[in-house]
Residue frames relative to the residue before (quaternion, step in Angstrom):
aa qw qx qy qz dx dy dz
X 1.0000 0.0000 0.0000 0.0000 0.00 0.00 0.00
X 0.7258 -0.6117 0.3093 0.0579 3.08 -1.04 1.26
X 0.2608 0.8945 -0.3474 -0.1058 4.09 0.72 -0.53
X 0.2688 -0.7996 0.5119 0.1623 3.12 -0.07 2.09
X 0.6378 -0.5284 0.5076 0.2374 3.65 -1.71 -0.04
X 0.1692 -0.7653 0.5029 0.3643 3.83 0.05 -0.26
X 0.6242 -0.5132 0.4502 0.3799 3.12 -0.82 1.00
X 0.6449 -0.5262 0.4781 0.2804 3.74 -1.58 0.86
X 0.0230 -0.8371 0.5435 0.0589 3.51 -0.85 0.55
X 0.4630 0.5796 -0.4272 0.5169 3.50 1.53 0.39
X 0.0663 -0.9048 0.4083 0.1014 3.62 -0.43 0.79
X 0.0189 0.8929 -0.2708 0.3591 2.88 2.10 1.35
X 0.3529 0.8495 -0.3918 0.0164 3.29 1.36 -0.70
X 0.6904 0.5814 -0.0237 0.4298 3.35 1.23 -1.66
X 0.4924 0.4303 -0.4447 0.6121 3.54 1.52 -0.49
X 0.7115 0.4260 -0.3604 0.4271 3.79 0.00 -1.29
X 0.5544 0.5483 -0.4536 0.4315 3.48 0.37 -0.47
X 0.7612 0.4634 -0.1345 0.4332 3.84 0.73 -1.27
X 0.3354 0.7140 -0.3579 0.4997 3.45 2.03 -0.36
X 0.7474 0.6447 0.0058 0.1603 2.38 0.47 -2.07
X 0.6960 0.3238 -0.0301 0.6401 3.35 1.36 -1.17
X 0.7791 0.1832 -0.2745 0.5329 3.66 1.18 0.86
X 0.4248 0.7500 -0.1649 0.4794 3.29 2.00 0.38
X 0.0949 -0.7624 0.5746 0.2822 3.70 -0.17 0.57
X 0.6930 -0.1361 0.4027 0.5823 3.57 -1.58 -0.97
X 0.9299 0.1729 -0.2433 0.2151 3.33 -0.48 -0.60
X 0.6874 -0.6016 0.0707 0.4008 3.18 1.67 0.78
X 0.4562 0.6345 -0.3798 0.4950 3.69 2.26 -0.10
X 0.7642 -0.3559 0.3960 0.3641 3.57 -1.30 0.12
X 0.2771 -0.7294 0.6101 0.1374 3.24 -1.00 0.55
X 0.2314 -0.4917 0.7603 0.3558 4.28 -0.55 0.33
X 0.7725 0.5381 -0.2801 0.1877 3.19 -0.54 -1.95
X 0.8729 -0.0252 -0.2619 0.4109 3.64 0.91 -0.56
X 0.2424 0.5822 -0.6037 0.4876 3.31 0.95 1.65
X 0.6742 0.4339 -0.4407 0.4037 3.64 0.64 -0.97
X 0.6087 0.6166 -0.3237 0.3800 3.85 1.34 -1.19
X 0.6592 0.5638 -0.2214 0.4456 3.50 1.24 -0.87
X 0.6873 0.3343 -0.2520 0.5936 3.63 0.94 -1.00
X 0.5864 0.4755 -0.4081 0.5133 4.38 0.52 -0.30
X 0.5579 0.5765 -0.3517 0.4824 3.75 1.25 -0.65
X 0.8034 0.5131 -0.0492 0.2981 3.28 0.55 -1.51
X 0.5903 0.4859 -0.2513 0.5936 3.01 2.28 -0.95
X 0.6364 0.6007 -0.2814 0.3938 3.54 1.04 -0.87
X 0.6106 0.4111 -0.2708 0.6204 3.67 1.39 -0.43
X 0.4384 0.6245 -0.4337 0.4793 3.79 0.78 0.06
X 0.6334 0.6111 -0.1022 0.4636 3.02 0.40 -2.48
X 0.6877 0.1884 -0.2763 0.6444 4.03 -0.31 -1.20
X 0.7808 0.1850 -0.5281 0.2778 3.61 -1.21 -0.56
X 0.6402 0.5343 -0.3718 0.4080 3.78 0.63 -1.01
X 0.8756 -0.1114 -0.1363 0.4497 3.96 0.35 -0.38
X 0.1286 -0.9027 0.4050 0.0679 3.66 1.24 0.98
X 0.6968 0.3884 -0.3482 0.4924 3.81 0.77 -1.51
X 0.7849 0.3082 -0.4324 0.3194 3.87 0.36 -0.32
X 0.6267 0.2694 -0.5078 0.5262 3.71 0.75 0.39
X 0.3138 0.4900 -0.6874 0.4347 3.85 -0.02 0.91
X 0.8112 0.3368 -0.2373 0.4151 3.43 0.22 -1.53
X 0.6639 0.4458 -0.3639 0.4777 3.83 0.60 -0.25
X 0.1219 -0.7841 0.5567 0.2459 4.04 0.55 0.81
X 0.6003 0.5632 -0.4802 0.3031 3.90 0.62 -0.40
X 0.8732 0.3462 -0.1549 0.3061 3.02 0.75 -0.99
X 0.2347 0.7212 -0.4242 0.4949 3.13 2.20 0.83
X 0.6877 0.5867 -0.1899 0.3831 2.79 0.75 -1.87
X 0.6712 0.5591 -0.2300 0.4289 3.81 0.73 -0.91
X 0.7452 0.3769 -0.1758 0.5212 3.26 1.37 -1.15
X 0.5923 0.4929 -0.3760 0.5146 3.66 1.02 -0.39
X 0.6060 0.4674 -0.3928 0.5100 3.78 1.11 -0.32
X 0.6221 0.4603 -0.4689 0.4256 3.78 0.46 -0.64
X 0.6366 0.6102 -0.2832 0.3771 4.00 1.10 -0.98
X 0.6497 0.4329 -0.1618 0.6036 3.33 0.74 -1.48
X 0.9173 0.0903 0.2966 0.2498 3.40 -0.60 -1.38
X 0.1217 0.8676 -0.4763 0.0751 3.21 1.45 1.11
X 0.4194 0.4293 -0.6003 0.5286 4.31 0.96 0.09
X 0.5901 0.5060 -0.5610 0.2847 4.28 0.34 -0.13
X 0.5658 0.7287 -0.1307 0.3631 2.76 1.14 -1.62
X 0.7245 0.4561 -0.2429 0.4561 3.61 0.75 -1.01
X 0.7296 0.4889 -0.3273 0.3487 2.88 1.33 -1.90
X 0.6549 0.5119 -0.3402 0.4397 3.83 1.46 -0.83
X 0.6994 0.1980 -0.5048 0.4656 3.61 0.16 0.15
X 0.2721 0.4884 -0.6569 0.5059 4.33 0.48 0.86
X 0.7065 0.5956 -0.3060 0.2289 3.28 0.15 -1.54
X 0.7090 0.4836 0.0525 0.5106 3.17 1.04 -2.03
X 0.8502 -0.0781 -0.0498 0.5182 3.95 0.44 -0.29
X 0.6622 -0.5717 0.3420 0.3429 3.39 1.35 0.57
X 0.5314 -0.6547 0.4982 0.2018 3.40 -1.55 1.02
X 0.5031 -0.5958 0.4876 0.3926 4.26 1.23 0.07
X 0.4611 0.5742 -0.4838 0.4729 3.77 0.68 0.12
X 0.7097 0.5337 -0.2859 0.3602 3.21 0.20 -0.85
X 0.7713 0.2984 -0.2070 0.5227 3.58 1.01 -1.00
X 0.5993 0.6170 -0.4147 0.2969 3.42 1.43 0.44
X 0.5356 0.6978 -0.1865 0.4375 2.66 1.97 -0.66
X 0.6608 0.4424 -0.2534 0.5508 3.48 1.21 -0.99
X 0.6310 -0.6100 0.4667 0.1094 3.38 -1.75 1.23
């Protein structure tokens, strides 16, 4: 025999959804994707508010199309660029 599920009866859907996008696995806050959410939010600002001068500046396109697309890029390039703070913890 067969055991169906019963169809959801919390119609909550849209709060959990919003959990969700500031939620880790294990249900505590996330920095990491609040920090992805508000660098998102500044980066759309940024292009519509001053678009022809970061067209012309390809670095800083480049910085802001990474925070959109691919914000684990983003992180991994500023690690890349001024370092992950290990380093200066390590030194005496």
């Amino acid at each position: 025999m067969k055991k169906t599920t019963p169809p959801e009866k919390r119609g909550s859907a849209l709060r959990r959804d919003l959990n969700d996008l500031v939620r880790d696995q294990s249900g505590r806050l996330s920095p990491t994707k609040i920090g992805t959410l508000v660098g998102q939010w500044l980066a759309v600002k940024l292009i519509l508010e001053n678009g022809s001068a970061i067209i012309a500046n390809w670095d800083s396109l480049t910085v802001l199309f990474s925070v959109l697309i691919a914000p684990e890029l983003a992180k991994k390039l500023l690690n890349m660029k001024y370092g992950n703070g290990t380093e200066a913890k390590a030194k005496p």
